[in-house]
C-alpha positions, -999 to +999 in steps of 0.1 A: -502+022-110-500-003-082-492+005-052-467-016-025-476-021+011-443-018+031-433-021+065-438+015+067-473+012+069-478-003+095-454+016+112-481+045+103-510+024+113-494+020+148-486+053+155-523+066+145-532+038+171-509+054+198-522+093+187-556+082+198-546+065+228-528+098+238-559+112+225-581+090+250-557+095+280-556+135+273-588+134+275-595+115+303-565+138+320-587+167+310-618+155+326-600+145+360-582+179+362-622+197+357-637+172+382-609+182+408-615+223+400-651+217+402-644+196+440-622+221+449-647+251+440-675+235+460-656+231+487-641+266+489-676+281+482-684+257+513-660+274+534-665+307+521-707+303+536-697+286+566-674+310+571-697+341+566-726+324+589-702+324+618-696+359+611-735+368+606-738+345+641-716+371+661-741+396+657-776+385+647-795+362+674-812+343+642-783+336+631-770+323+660-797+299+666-795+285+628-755+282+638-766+260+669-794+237+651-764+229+624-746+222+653-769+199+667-775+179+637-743+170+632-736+131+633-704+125+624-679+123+660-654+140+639-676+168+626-690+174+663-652+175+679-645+207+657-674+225+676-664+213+711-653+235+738-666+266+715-688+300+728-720+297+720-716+317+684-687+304+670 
C-alpha cells in the first residue's frame, strides 16, 4: 500500500509546530508567574521581619539599638527619608 502525501500534512506538521510553541510560551508563562510569587514572597516575608523588629524595638533596648545601626547603614537617600523625623524606636 502506498501512501499519498497531501496538503493535509502539512497542515498537521504546522500545527504540531504551533502546539510546541504554545508549549514553549506556556512554559515560559509558568516560570514568570513562579519568579513573581517567589518576589512577592520575599518581599512580604521582608516586611513581615521588619515589621516585627520595630515591634520587638518598642520594648527591648537591644533591639532598639540593632533598629538604629540598620538605620545608620542605610545609603540609599530614599531609604533614609522613610526613617526621617521618626522617635528613636520606630
Amino acid at each position: 500500500m502506498v501512501k499519498i502525501i497531501t496538503a493535509n500534512t502539512s497542515k498537521k506538521q504546522t500545527k504540531r509546530v504551533r502546539t510546541a510553541t504554545q508549549e514553549a510560551a506556556q512554559a515560559e508563562l509558568d516560570a514568570t508567574r513562579a519568579a513573581t510569587a517567589a518576589r512577592r514572597q520575599d518581599t512580604r516575608r521582608k516586611v513581615v521581619i521588619g515589621g516585627a523588629l520595630m515591634a520587638l524595638a518598642d520594648r527591648d533596648p537591644v533591639a532598639t539599638q540593632m533598629l538604629e545601626q540598620l538605620k545608620a547603614n542605610l545609603t540609599r537617600p530614599a531609604d533614609k527619608a522613610l526613617f526621617e523625623g521618626e522617635d528613636d524606636n520606630g
